[in-house]
C-alpha positions in Angstrom: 153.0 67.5 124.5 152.5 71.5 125.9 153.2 73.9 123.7 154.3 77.3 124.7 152.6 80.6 123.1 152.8 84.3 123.5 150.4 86.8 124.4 150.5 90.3 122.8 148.3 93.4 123.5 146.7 92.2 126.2 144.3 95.1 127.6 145.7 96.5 131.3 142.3 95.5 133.1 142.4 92.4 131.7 146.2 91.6 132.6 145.3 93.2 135.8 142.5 90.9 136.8 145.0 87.6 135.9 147.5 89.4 138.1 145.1 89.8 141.2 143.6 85.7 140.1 146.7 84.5 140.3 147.7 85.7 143.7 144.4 84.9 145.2 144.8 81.5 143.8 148.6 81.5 144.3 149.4 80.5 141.0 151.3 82.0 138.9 150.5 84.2 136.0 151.0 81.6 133.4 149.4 78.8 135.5 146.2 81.4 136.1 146.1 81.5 132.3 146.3 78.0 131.8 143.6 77.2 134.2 141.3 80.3 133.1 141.7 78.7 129.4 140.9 74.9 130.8 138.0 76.5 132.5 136.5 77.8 129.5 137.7 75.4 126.4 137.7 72.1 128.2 134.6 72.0 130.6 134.5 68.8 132.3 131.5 67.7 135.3 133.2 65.9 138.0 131.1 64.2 140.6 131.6 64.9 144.1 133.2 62.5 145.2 135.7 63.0 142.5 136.4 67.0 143.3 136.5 65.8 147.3 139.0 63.0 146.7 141.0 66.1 144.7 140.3 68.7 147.6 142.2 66.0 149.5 144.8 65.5 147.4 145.5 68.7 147.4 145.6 69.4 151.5 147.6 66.1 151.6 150.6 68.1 149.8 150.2 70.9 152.1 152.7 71.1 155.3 150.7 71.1 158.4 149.9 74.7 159.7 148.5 75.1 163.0 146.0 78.3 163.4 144.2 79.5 166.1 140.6 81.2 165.7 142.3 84.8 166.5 145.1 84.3 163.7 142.4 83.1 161.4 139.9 86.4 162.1 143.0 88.5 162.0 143.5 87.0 158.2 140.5 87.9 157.3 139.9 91.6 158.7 143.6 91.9 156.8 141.7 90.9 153.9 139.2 93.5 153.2 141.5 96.3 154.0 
């Protein structure tokens, strides 16, 4: 059963860093934390085949997008503005 906890005196580059995690992963800010803790307390070696079977899960939930090579060099250049 999750439990729910609070967080005090987090440090600002700390909290920052989540913050920019989160969007890049677009999660958010609890699920970031949730994964960063998995990451760290519950470290688990999946094969390959099991994190490509996931990788497809998860593009299977996506709606289809259509993108052209411009729109996708145009994402990136906006990137590393």
């Amino acid at each position: 059963m999750p439990t729910t906890i609070t967080l005090k005196n987090i440090p600002d580059a700390v909290y920052s860093r989540l913050k920019v995690s989160a969007e890049m992963h677009r999660r958010s800010l609890n699920s970031e934390v949730i994964v960063c803790l998995e990451t760290i307390l519950l470290p688990t070696k999946i094969t390959a085949n099991e994190r490509l079977a996931r990788a497809r899960e998860l593009r299977a939930g996506l709606k289809p997008t259509k993108f052209l090579a411009t729109d996708i060099d145009e994402l990136k250049k906006k990137g590393r503005a």
